[in-house]
N, C-alpha and C positions, 0 to 999 in steps of 0.2 A: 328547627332542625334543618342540618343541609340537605337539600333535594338539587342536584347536577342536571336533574332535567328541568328547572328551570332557568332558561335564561339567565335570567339578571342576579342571580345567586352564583353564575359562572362568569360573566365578564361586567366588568365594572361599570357601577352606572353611570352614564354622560362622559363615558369615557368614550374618547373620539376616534375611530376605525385606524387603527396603524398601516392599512393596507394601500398607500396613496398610491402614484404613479411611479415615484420613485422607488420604492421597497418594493409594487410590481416587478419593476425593472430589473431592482440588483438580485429578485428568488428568479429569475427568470434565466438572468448570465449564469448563477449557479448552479441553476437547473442544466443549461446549455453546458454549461463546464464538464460536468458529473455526466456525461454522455445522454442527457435528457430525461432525468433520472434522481431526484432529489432524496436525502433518507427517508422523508416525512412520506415521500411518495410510498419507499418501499414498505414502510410500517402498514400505511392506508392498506396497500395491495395486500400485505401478508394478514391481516385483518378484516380481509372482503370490501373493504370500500373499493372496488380493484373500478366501477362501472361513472365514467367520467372524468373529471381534473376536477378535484374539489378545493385546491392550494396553490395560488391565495383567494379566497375568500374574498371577490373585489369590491363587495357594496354589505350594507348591514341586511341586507334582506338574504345574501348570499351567505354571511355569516352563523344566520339564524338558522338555513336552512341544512348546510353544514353541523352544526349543534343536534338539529333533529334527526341525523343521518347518523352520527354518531350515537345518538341514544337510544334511535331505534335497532341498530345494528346489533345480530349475534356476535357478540364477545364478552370475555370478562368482565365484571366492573372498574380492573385497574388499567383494562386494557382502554376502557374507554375516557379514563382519568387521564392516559397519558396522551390522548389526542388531543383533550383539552387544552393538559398543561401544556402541550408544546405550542398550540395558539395562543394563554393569554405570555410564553412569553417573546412574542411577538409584541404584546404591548407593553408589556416591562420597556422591552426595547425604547420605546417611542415615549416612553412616559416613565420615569426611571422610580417616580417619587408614590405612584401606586404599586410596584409588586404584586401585582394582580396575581400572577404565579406562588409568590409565597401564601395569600392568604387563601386560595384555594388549597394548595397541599396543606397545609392545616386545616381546613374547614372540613376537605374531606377524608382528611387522614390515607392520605397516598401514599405507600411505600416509598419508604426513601430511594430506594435501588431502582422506582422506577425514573423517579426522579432525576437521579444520576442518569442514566442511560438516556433518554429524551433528553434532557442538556445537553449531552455529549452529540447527540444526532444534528440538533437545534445547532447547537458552535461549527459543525461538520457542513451543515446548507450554508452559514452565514460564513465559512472560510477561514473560521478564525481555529486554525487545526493544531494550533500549541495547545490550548484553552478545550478544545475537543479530546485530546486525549489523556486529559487529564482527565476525564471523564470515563470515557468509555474504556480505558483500561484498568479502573476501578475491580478494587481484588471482591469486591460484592459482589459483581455481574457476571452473569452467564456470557461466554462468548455470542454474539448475533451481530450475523450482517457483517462478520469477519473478511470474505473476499473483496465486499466492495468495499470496506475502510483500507484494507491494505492498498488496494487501487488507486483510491482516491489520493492518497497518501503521496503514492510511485510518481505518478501522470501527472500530479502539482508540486513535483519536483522535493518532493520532502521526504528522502532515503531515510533521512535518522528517524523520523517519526513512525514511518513504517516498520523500521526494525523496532524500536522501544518500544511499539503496539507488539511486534508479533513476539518479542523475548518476554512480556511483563505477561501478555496475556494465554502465549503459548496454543493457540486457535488451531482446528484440523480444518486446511483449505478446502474447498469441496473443488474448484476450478484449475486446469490447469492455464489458465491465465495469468490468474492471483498468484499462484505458485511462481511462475516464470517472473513477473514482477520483482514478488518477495527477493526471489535471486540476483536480479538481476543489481535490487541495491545493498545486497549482503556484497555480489562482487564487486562495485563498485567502494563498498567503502571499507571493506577488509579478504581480499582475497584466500587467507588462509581459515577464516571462521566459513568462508563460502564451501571447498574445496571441503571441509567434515560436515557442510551441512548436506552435499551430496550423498556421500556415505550414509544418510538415514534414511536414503532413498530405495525403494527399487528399484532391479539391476538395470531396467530401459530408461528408469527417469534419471535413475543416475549418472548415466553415460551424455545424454542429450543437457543435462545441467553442466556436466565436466564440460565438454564445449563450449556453452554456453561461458562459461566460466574464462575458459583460454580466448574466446571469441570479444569479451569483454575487456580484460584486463590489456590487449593488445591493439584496440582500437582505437588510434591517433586523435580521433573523434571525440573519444571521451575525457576532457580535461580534468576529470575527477576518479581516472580508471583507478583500480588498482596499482598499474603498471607492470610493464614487461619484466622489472628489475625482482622483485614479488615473485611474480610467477616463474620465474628460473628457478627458487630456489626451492619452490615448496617440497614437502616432504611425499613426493606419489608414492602410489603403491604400484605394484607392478604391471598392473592391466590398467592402472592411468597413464606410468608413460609410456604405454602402449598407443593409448587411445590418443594423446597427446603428441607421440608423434607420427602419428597419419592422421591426425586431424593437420598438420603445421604442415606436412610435404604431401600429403597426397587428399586432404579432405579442402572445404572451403576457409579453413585456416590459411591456407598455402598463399592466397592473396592479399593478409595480413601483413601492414607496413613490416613490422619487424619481429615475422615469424620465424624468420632464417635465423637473428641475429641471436631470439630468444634460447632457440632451439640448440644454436653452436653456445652459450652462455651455458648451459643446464648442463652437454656434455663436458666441457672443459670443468665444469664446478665439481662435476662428479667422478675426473678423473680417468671419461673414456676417450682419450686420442687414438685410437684406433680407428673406431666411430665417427671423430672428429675428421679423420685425416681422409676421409672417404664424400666426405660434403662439398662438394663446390659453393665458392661465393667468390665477388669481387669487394670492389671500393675498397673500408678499412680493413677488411676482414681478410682479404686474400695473402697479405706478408703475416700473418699470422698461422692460417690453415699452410702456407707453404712450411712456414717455420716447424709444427707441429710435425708433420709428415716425413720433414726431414729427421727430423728425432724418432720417430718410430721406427722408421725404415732402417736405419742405422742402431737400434736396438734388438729390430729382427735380424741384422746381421749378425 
């Protein structure tokens, strides 16, 4: 019968320590990457092994003693299955032709869903974040660990992964970090789904995301913004292009390349030359605001 507290019934016999210098090295840069902070860590933590760095495992005496740390420890018995799994597959890795991982989750009949989730964390340390979320946005699993996957996601430069995480799996942020992230690649890669994702907000976080939003799509910086063209046309409500224009003339919008240009775009689209004819600008803009002005004024007449 399977007994997990033995050893050699968990990790394969004469199978050779996956943990060499190199695989040190590359959980190390990942650890570095993830702001020092690995998933496998955060499970340990949330699990009580919170006292030491027990990952990776550098020598088999280290391994062994990790095993006993885990089997001694208060938690679940599937909480302690998924500590395992997620070490032999580590050896999968290194050894592709044992599946040490699969014959333990059948030996010891692991829930699948935990299964799923520890793979998705495991693909998540090792970087490979196409192949992670396939995983952990699995409609089995309980949301966990939601802020820092959306994070990890933002900061490794993968907006779409981030959003497909948060639209499939629909997570309540607890951080407003995670939040501001989330946002920031909703605005980057659809201004108008950003702009209603505010509206779900409340009234202080909605306002400081609407900025964020205009602060975004107008940043020369961003080769992937939205763009200023988008954001002229969106459909405000009335206390956004409020907020929208004193953030552009009188907030830190104002020092936005092309706040002015945005901002005469939106009135002219919507018809207010009155509005318009009272803006100063130069360069292309100035025989146009002249042109406009002249036509009002001589309708006021």
């Amino acid at each position: 019968m399977f007994d997990y507290r033995e050893f050699q019934q968990v990790f394969p016999a004469g199978a050779q320590l996956p943990y060499d210098r190199e695989l040190q090295a590359e959980i190390e840069n990942s650890r570095n990457l993830f702001g020092g902070v690995l998933f496998i860590d955060r499970v340990m933590n949330a699990l009580g092994l919170s006292k030491g760095k027990f990952y990776p495992p550098k020598s088999d005496s280290a391994l062994r003693n990790l095993h006993k740390q885990i089997c001694d420890a208060t938690m679940s018995l599937h909480h302690k299955y998924s500590l395992l799994y997620y070490l032999l597959l580590d050896f999968d890795e290194s050894d592709a032709r044992t599946l040490a991982s699969d014959a333990f989750s059948t030996a010891s009949g692991m829930p699948k869903n935990y299964q799923i989730l520890m793979k998705g964390l495991w693909y998540l340390d090792q970087q490979m974040f196409p192949k992670a979320l396939e995983h952990i946005a699995h409609p089995s699993l309980i949301p966990d660990f939601s802020d820092e996957i959306i994070t990890a996601f933002v900061t490794q430069k993968h907006d779409d992964l981030a959003l497909a995480y948060y639209y499939s799996v629909q997570p309540i942020l607890k951080t407003s970090s995670a939040l501001e992230l989330l946002f920031g690649a909703m605005a980057r890669t659809n201004a108008t789904e950003a702009l209603f994702f505010t509206r779900t907000q409340p009234d202080h976080t909605r306002e400081v995301l609407f900025r964020h939003l205009v602060s975004v799509a107008l940043d020369h910086k961003q080769s992937d913004s939205a763009g200023a063209s988008e954001l002229a046309f969106l459909p405000f409500e009335s206390e956004e292009e409020a907020w929208f224009e004193d953030y552009l003339l009188h907030g830190d919008g104002k020092n936005l390349k092309r706040a002015k240009d945005t901002l005469l775009i939106r009135k002219i689209a919507g018809d207010r030359f009155n509005e318009v004819s009272r803006l100063r600008s130069g360069g292309q803009w100035g025989p146009v605001l002249e042109g406009i002005k002249a036509g009002t004024e001589g309708q006021d007449e």
